[in-house]
C-alpha positions in Angstrom: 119.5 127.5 71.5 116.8 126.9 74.4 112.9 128.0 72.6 110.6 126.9 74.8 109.3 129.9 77.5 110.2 130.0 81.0 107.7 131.0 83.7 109.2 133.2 86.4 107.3 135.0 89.4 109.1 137.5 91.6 107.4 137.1 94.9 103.6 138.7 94.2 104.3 140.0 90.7 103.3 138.3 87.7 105.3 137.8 84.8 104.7 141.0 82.0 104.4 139.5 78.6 107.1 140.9 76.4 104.9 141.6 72.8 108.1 143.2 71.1 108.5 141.8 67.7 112.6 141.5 66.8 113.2 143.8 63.7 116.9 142.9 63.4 119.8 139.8 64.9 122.5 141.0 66.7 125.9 139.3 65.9 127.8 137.9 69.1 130.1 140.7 70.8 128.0 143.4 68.7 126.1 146.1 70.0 122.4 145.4 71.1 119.3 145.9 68.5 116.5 147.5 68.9 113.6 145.8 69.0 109.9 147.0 68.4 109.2 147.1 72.0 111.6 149.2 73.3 114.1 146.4 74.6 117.4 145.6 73.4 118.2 141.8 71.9 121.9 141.5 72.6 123.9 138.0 71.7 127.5 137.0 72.2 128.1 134.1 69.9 131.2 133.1 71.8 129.7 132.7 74.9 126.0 131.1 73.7 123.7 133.9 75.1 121.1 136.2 74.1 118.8 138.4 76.1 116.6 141.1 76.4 116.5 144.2 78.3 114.7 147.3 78.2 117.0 150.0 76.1 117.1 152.1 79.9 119.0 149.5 81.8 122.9 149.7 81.0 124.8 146.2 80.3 128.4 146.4 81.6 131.4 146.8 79.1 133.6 145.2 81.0 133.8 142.3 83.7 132.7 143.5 87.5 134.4 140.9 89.0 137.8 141.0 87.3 139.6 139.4 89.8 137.4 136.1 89.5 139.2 134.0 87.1 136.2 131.0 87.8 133.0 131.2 87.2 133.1 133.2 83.9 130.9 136.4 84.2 128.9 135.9 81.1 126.8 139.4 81.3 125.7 142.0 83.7 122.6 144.1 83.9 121.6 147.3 86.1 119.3 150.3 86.3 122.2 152.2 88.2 125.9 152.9 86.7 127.5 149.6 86.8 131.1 149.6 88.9 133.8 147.1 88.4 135.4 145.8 91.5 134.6 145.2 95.1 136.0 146.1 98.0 136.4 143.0 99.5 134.9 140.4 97.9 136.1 139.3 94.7 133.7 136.6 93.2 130.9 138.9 93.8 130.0 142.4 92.3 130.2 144.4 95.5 130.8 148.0 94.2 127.7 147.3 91.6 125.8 146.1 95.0 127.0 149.0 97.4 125.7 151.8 94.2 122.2 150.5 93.7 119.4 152.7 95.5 116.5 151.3 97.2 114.7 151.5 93.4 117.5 150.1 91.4 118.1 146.9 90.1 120.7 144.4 89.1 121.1 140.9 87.1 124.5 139.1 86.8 124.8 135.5 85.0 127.9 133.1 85.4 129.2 130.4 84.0 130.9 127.4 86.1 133.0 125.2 84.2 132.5 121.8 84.9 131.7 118.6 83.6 127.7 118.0 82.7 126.0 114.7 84.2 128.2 114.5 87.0 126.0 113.5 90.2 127.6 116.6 92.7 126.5 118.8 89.3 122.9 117.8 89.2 122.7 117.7 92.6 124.7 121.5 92.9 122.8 122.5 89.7 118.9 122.0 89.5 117.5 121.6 85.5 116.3 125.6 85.1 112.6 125.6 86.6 109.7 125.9 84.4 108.7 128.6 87.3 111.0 129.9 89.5 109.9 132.0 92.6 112.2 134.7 94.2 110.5 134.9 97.3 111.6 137.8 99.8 112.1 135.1 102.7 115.3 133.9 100.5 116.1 137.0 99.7 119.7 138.1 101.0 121.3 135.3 99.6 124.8 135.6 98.2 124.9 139.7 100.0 128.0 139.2 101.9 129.5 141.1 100.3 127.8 144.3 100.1 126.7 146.6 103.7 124.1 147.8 101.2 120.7 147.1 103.0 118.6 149.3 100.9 118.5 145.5 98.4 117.8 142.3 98.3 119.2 139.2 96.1 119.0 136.5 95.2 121.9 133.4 94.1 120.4 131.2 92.6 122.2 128.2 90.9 120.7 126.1 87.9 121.5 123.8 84.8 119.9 124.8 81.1 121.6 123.7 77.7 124.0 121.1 79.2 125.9 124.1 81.2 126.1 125.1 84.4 124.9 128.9 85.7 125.0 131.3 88.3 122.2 133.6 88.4 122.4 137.1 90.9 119.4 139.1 91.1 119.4 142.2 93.2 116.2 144.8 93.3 115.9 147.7 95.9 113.6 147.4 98.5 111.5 150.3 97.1 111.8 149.4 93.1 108.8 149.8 91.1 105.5 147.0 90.0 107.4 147.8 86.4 111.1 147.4 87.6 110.5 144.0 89.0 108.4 143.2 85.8 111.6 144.1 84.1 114.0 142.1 85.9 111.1 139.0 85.0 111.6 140.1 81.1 114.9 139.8 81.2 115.9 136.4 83.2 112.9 135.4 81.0 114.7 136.3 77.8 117.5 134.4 78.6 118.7 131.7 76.0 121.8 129.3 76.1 122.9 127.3 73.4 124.8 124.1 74.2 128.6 124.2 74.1 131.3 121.7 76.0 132.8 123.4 79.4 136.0 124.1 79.1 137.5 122.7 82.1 136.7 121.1 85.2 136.1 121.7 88.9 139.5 121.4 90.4 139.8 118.0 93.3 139.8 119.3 96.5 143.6 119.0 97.2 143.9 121.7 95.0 140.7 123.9 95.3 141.8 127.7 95.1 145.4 127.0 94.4 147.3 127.7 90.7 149.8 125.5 89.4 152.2 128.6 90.2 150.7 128.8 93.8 148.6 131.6 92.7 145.2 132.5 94.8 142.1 131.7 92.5 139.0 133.4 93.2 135.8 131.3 93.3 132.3 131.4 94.2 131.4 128.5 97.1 129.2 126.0 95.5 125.2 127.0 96.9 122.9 123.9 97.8 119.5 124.0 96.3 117.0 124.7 98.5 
């Protein structure tokens, strides 16, 4: 489990300092706990996460990209009722995307399954920053899929604990100083604990393809910037 902090900055907004004190630890696949201030400390065991979020935000029950059998959607977050499916897209969240309002906003984590130390992964995967900017000039990124032009978001790929991540941040264009503090808390919060992938990136020859000739949905690898 990672324990050392993580500075983020969300373009001119300054990381809030969450002072809640855990009164009780969440068992993985339970419900979140309450903490003492006013965020929810959820954990899935099986999947080596834990994270904060303030108790207003709603965390999805079930996958919003069901279709997408790689990356594995670890967890999503939103301000707004969270919609499975897309209309178009299926490695993205696009009816999530198309519901948020211009104050909403929106955080999605997954997981690619590949093999750690491998050059095209450090090279695909930057080590998780010590401070990470979301700066609006790369904002956009990864909204394809939604017409919704009341947001912007963010992709952002990264590397903590040995594994491999996908991080989507969306926030409307008119969301609070406290909402984008929020979204800071909670990528903040994030911990991983180490854990083997499960299988690797398939060899071009056979990128998207099933051993039954199948489609497989997948995200497009993102070069850091």
């Amino acid at each position: 489990m990672r324990h050392s902090p993580r500075k983020i900055s969300l373009v001119a907004t300054s990381l809030a300092i969450l002072g809640a004190v855990l009164v009780a630890v969440g068992c993985g696949g339970s419900d979140a706990v309450a903490t003492d201030g006013g965020w929810l400390r959820w954990e899935d065991q099986d999947a080596g996460l834990t994270v904060l979020y303030p108790e207003e935000w709603n965390r999805a029950a079930t996958q919003l990209t069901p279709r997408l059998e790689e990356p594995d959607e670890l967890i999503s977050l939103g301000t707004h009722g969270l919609r499975s499916g897309a209309a178009e897209c299926s490695q993205m969240p696009g009816y999530a995307l198309d519901d948020m309002s211009e104050t909403d906003a929106f955080v999605t984590v997954q997981e690619r399954n590949v093999l750690p130390g491998a050059r095209e992964t450090e090279e695909q995967f930057p080590e998780r920053p010590d401070d990470l900017t979301l700066d609006a000039k790369d904002a956009n990124v990864g909204a394809a899929c939604s017409e919704n032009s009341g947001i912007q978001t963010w992709w952002i790929p990264f590397r903590d604990a040995g594994r491999t991540f996908y991080l989507q941040v969306a926030i409307g264009k008119s969301a609070s100083e406290d909402t984008r503090r929020q979204v800071l808390g909670i990528v903040e919060s994030m911990g991983f604990a180490p854990r083997p992938p499960t299988r690797v990136a398939p060899s071009p020859a056979g990128a998207g393809q099933r051993e039954d000739g199948r489609r497989v949905h997948r995200i497009p690898d993102v070069e850091p910037s």
